[in-house]
N, CA, C and O atoms as a Tripos MOL2 file, in Angstrom:
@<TRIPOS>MOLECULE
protein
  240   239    60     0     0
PROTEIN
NO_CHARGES

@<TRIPOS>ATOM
      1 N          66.1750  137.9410  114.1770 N.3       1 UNK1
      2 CA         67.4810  138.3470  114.6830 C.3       1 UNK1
      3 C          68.5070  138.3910  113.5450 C.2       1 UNK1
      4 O          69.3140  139.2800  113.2740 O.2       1 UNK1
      5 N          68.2610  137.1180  112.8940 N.am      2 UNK2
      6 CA         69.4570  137.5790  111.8190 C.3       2 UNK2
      7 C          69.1130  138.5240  110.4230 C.2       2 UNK2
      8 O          70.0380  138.8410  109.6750 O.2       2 UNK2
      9 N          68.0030  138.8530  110.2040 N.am      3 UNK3
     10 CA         68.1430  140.0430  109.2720 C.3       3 UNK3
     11 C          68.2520  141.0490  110.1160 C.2       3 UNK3
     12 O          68.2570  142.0390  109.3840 O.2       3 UNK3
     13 N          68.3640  141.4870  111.4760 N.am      4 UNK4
     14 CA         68.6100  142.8040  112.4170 C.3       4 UNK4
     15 C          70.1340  143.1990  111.8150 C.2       4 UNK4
     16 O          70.5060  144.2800  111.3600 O.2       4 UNK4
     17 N          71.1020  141.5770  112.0200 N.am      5 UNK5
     18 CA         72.3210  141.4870  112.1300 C.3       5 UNK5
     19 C          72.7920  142.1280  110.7040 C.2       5 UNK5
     20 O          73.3360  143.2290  110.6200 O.2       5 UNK5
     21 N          72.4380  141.0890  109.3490 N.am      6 UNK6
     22 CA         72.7960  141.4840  108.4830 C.3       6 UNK6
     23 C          72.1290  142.8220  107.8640 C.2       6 UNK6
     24 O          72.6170  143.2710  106.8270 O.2       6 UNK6
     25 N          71.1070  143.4260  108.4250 N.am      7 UNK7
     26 CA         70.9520  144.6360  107.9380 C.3       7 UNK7
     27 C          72.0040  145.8480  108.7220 C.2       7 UNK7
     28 O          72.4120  146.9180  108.2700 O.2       7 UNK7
     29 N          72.1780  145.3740  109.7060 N.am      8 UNK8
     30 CA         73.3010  145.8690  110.7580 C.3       8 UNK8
     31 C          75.3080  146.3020  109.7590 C.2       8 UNK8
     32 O          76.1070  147.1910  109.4640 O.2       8 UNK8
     33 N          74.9720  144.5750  109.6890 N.am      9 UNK9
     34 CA         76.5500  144.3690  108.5820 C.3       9 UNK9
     35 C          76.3240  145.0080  107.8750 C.2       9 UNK9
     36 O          77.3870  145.6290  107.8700 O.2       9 UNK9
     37 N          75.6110  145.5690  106.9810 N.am     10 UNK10
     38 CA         75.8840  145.7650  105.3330 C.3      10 UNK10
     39 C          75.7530  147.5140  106.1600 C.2      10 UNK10
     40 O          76.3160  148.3970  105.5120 O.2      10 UNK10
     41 N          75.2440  147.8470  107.1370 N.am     11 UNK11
     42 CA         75.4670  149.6290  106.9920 C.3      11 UNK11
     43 C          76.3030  149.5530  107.2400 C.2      11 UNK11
     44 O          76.8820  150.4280  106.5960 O.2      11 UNK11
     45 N          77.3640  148.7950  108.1390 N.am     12 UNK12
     46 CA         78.4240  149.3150  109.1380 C.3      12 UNK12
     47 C          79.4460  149.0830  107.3740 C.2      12 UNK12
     48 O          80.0030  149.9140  106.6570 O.2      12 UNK12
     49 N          79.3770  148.4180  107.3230 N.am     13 UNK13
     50 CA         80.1870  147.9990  105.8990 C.3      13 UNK13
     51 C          80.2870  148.7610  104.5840 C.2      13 UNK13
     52 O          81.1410  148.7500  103.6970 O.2      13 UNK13
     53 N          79.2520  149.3610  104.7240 N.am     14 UNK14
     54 CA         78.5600  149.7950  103.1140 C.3      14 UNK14
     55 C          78.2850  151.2080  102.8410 C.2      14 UNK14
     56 O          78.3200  151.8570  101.7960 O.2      14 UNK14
     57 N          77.9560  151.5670  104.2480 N.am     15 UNK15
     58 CA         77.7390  153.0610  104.3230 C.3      15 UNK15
     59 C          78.5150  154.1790  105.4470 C.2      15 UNK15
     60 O          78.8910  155.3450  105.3330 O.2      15 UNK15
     61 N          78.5370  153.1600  106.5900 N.am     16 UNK16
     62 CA         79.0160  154.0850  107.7870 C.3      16 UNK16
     63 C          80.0540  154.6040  107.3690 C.2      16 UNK16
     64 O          80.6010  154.1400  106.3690 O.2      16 UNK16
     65 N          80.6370  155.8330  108.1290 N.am     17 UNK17
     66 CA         81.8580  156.3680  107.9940 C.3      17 UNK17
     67 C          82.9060  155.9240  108.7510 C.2      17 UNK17
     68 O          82.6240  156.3690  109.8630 O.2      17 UNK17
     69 N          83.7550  155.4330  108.8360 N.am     18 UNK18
     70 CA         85.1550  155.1310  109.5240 C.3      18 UNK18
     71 C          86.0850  156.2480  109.3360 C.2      18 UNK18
     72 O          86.5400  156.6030  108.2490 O.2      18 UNK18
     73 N          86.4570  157.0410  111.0560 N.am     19 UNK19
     74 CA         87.7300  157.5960  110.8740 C.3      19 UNK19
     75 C          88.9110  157.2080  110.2340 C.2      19 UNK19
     76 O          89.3770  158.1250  109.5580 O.2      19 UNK19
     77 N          89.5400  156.2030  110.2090 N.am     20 UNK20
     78 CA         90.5290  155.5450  110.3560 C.3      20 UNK20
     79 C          90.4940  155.1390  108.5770 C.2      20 UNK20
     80 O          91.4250  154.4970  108.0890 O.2      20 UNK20
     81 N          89.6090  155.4870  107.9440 N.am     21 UNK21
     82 CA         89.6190  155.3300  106.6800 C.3      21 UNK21
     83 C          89.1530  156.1750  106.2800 C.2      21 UNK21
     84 O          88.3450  155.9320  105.3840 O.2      21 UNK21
     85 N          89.3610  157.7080  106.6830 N.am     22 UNK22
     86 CA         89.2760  159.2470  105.9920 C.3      22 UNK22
     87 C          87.5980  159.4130  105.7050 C.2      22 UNK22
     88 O          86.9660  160.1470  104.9450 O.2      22 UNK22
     89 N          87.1440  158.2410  106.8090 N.am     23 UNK23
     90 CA         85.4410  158.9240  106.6830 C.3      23 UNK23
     91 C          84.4550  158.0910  105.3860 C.2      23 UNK23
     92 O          83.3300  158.3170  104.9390 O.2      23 UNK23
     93 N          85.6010  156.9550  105.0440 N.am     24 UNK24
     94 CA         84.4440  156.1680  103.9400 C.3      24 UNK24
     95 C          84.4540  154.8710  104.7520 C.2      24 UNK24
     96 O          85.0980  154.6750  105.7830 O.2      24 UNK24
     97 N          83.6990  154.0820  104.1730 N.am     25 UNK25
     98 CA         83.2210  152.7950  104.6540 C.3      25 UNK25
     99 C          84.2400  151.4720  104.1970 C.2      25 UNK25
    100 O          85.2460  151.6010  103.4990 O.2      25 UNK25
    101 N          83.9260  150.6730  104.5460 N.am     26 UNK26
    102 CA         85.3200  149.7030  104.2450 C.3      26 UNK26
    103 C          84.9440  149.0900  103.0900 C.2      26 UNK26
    104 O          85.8140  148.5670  102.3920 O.2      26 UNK26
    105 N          84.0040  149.0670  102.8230 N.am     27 UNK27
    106 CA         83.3910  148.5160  101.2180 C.3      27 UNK27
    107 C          84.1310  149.8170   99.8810 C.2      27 UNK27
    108 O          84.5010  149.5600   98.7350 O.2      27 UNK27
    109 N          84.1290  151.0270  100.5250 N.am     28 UNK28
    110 CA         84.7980  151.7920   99.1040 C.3      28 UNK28
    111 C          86.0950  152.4280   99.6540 C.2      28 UNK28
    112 O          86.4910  153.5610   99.3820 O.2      28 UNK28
    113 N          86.6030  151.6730  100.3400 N.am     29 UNK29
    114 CA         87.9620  152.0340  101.1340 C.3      29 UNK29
    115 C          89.1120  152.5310  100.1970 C.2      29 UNK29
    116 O          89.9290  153.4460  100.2940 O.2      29 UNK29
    117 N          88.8010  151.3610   99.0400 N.am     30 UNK30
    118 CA         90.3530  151.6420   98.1180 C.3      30 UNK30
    119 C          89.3270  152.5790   96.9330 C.2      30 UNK30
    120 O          89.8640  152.5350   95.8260 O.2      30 UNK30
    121 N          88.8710  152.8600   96.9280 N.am     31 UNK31
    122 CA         87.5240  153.8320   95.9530 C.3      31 UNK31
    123 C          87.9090  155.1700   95.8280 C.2      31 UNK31
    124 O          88.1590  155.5490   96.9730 O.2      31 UNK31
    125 N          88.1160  156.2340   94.9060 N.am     32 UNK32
    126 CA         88.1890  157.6840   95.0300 C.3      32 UNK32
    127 C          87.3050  158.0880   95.7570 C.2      32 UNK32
    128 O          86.2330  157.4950   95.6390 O.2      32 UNK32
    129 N          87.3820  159.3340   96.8780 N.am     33 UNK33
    130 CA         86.9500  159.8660   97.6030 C.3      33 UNK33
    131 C          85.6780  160.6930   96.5610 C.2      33 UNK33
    132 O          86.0280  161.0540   95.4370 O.2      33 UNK33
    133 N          84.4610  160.9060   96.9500 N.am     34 UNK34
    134 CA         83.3780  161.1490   96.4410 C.3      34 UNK34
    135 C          83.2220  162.9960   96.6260 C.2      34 UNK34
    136 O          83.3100  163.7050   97.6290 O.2      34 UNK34
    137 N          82.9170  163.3760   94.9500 N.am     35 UNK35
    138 CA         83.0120  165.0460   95.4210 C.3      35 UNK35
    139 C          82.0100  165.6520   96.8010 C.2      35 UNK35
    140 O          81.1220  165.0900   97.4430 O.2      35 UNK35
    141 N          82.2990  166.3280   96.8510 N.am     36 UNK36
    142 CA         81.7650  167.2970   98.0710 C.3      36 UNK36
    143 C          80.5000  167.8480   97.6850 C.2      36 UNK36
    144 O          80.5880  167.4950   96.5090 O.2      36 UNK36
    145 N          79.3160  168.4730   97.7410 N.am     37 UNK37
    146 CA         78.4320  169.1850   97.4180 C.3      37 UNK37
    147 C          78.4540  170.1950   98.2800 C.2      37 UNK37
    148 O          78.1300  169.9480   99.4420 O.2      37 UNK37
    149 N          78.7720  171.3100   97.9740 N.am     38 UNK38
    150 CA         78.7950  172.9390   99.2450 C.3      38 UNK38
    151 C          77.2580  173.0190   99.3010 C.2      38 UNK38
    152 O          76.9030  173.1530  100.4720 O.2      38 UNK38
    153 N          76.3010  172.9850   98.5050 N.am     39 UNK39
    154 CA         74.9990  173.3190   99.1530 C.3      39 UNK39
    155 C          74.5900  172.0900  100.5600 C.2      39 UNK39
    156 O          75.1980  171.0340  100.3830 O.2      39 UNK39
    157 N          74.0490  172.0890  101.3430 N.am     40 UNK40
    158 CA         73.8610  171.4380  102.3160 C.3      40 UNK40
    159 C          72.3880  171.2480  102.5950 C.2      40 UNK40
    160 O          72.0760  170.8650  103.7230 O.2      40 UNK40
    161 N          71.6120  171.4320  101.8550 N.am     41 UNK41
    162 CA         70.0510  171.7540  101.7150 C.3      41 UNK41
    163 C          69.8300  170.6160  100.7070 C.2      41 UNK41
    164 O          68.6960  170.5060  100.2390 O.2      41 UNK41
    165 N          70.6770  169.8560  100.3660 N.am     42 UNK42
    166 CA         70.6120  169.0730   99.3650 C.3      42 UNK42
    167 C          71.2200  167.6850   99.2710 C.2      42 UNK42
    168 O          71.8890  167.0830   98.4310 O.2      42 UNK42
    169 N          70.5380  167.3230  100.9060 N.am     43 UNK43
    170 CA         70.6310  165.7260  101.8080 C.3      43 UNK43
    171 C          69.5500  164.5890  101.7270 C.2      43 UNK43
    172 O          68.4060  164.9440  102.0090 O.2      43 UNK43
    173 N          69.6820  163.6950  101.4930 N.am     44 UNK44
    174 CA         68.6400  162.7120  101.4230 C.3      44 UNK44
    175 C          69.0600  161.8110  102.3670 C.2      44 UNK44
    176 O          70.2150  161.3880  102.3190 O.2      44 UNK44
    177 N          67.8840  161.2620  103.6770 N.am     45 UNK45
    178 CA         67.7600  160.5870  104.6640 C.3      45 UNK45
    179 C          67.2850  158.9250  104.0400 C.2      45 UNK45
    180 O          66.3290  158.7240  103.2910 O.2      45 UNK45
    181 N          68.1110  157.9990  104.5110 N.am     46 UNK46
    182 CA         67.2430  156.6610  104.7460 C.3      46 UNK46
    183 C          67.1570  156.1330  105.6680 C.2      46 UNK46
    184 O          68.2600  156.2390  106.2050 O.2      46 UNK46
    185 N          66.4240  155.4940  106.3680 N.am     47 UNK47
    186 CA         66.0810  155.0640  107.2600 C.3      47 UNK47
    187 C          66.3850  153.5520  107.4390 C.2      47 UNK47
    188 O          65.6440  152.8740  106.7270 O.2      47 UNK47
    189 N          67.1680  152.9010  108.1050 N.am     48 UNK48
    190 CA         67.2830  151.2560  108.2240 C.3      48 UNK48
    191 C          66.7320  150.8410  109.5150 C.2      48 UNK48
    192 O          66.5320  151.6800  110.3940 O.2      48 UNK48
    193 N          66.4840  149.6510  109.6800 N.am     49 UNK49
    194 CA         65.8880  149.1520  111.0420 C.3      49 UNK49
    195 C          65.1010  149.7200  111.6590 C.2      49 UNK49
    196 O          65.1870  149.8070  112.8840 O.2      49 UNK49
    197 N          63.7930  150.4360  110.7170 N.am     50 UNK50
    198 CA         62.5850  150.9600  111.5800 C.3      50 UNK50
    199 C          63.5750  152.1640  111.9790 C.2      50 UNK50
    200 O          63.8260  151.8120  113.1310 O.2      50 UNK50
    201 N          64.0160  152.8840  111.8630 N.am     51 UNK51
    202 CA         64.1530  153.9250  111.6040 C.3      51 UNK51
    203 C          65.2540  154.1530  113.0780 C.2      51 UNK51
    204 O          65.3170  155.2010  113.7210 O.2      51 UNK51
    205 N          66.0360  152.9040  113.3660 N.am     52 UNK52
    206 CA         67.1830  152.8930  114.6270 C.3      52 UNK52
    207 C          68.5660  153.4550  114.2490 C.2      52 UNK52
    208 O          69.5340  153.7420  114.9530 O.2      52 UNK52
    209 N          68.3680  153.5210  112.9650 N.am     53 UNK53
    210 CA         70.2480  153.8500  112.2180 C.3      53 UNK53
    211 C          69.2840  154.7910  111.0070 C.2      53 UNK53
    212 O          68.2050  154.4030  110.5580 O.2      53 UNK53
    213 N          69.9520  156.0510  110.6440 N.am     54 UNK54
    214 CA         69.8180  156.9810  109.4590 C.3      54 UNK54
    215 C          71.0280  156.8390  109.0540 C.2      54 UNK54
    216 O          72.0870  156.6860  109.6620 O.2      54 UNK54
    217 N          70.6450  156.9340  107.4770 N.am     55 UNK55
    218 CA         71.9590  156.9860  106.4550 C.3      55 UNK55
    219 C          71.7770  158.5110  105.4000 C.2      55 UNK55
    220 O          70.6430  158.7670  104.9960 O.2      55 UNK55
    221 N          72.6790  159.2360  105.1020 N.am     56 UNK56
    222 CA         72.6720  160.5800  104.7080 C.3      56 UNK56
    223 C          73.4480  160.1260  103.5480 C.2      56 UNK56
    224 O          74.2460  159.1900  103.4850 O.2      56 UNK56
    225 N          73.0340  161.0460  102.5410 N.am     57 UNK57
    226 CA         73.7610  161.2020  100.9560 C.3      57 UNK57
    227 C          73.6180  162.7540  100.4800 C.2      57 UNK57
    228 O          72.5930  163.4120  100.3020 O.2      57 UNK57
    229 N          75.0910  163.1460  100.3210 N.am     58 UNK58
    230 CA         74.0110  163.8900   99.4460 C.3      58 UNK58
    231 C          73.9950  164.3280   98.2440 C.2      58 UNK58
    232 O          75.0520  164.3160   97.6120 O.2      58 UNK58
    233 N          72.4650  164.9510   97.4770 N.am     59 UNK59
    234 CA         72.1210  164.6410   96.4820 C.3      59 UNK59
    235 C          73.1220  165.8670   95.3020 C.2      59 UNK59
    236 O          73.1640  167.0770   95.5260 O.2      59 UNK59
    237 N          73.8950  165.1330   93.9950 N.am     60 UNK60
    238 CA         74.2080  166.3190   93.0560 C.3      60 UNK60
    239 C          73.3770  167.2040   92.5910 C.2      60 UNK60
    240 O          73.7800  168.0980   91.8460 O.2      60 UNK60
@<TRIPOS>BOND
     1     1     2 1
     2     2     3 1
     3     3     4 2
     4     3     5 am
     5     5     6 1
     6     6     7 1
     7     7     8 2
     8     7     9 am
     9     9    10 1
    10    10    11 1
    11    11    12 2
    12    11    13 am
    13    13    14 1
    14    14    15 1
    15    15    16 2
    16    15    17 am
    17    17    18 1
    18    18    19 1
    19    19    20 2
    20    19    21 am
    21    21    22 1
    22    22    23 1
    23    23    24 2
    24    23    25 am
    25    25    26 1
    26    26    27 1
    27    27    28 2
    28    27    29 am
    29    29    30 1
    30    30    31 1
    31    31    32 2
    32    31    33 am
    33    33    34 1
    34    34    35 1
    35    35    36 2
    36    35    37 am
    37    37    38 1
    38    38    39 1
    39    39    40 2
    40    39    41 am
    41    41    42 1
    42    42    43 1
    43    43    44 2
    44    43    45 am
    45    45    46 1
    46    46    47 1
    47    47    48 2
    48    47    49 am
    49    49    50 1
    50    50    51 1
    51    51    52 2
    52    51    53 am
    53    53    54 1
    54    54    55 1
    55    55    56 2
    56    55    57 am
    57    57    58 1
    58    58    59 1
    59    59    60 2
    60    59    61 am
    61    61    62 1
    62    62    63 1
    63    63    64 2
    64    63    65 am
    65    65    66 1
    66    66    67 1
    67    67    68 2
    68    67    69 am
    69    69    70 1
    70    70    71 1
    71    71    72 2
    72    71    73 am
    73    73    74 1
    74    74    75 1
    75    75    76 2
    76    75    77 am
    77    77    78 1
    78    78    79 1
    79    79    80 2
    80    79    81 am
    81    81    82 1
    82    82    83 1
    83    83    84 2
    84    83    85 am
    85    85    86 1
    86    86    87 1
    87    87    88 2
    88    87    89 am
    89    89    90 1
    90    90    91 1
    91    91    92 2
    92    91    93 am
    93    93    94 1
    94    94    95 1
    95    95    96 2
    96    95    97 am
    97    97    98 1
    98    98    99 1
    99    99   100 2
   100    99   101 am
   101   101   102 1
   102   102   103 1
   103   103   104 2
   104   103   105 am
   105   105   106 1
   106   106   107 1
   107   107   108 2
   108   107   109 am
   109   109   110 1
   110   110   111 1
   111   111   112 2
   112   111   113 am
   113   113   114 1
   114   114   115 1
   115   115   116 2
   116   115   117 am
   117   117   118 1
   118   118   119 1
   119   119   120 2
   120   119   121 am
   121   121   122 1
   122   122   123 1
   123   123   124 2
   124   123   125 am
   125   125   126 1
   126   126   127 1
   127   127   128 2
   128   127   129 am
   129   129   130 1
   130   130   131 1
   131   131   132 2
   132   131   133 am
   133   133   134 1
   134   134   135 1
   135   135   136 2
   136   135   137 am
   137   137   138 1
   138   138   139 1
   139   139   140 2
   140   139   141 am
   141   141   142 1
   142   142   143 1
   143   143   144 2
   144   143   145 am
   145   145   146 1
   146   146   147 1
   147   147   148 2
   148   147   149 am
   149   149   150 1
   150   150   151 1
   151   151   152 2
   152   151   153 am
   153   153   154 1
   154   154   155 1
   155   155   156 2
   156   155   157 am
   157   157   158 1
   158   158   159 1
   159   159   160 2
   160   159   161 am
   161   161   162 1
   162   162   163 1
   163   163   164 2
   164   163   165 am
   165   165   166 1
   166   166   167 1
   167   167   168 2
   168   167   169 am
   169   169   170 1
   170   170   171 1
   171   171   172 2
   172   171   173 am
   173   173   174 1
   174   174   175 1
   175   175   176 2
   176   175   177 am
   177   177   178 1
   178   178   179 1
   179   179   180 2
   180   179   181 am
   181   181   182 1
   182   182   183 1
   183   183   184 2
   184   183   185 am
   185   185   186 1
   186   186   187 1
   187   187   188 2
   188   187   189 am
   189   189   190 1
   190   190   191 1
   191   191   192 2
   192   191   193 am
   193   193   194 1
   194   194   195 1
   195   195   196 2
   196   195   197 am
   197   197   198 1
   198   198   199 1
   199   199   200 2
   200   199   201 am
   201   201   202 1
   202   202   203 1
   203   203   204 2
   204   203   205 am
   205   205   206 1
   206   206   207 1
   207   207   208 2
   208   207   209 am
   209   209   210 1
   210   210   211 1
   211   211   212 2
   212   211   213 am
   213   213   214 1
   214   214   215 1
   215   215   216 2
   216   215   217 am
   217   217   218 1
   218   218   219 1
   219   219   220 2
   220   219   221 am
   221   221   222 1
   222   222   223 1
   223   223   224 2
   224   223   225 am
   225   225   226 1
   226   226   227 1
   227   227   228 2
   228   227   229 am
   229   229   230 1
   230   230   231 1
   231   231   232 2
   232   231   233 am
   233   233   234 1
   234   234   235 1
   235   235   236 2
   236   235   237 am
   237   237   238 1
   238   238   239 1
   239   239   240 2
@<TRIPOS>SUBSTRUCTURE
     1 UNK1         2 RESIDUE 1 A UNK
     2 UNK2         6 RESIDUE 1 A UNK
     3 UNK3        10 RESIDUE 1 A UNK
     4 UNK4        14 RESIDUE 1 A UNK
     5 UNK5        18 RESIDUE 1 A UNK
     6 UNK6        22 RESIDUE 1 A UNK
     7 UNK7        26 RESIDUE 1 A UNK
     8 UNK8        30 RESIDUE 1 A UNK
     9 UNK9        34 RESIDUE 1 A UNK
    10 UNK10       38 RESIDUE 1 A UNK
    11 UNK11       42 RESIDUE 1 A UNK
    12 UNK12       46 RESIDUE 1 A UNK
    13 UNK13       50 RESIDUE 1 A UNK
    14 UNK14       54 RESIDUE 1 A UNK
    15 UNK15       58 RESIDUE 1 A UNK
    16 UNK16       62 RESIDUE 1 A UNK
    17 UNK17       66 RESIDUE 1 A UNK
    18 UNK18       70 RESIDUE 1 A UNK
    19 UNK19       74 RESIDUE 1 A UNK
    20 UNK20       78 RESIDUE 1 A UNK
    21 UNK21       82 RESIDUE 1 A UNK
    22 UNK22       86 RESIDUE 1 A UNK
    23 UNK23       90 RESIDUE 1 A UNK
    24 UNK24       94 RESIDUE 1 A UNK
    25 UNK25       98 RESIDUE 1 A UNK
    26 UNK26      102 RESIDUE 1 A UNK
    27 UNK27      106 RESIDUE 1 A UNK
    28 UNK28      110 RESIDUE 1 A UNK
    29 UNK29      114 RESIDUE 1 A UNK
    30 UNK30      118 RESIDUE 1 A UNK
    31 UNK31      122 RESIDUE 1 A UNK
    32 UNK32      126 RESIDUE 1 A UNK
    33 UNK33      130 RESIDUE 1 A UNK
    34 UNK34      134 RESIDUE 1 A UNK
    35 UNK35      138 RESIDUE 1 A UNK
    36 UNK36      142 RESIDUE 1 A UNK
    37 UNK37      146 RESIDUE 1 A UNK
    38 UNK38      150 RESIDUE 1 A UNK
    39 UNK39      154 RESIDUE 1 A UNK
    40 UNK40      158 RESIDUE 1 A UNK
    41 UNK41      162 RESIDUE 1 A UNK
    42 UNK42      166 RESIDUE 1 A UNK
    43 UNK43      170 RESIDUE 1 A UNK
    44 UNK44      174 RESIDUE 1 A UNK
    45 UNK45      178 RESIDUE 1 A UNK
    46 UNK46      182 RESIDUE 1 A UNK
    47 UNK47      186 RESIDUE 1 A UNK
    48 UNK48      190 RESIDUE 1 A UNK
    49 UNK49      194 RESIDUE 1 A UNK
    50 UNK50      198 RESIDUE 1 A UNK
    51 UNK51      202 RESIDUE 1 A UNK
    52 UNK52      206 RESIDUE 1 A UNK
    53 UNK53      210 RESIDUE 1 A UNK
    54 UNK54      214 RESIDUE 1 A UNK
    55 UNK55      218 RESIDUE 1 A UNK
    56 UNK56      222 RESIDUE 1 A UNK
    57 UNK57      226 RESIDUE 1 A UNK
    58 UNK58      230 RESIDUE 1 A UNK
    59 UNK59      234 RESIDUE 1 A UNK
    60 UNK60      238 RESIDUE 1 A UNK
């Protein structure tokens, strides 16, 4: 249960997007906003918790 939790914390923290903070996570809140990539063919998936939460990047 508690690595569910803390694998839980660190996405919601580390990666998720928050409206309310222009779509970054509260870990790079005060951080420059990260360039854009226009191709869209050029996403990389991870998978956390057996595959219950996906995390997207994408690649330069």
């Amino acid at each position: 249960m508690r690595l569910t939790v803390d694998e839980y914390a660190d996405h919601h923290n580390a990666h998720r997007p928050h409206r309310s903070l222009g779509q970054r996570s509260p870990d790079s809140a005060g951080a420059p906003e990260r360039p854009v990539v226009d191709d869209p063919s050029r996403v990389i998936r991870r998978d956390r918790l057996g595959g219950l939460i996906h995390e997207y990047a994408q690649v330069a």
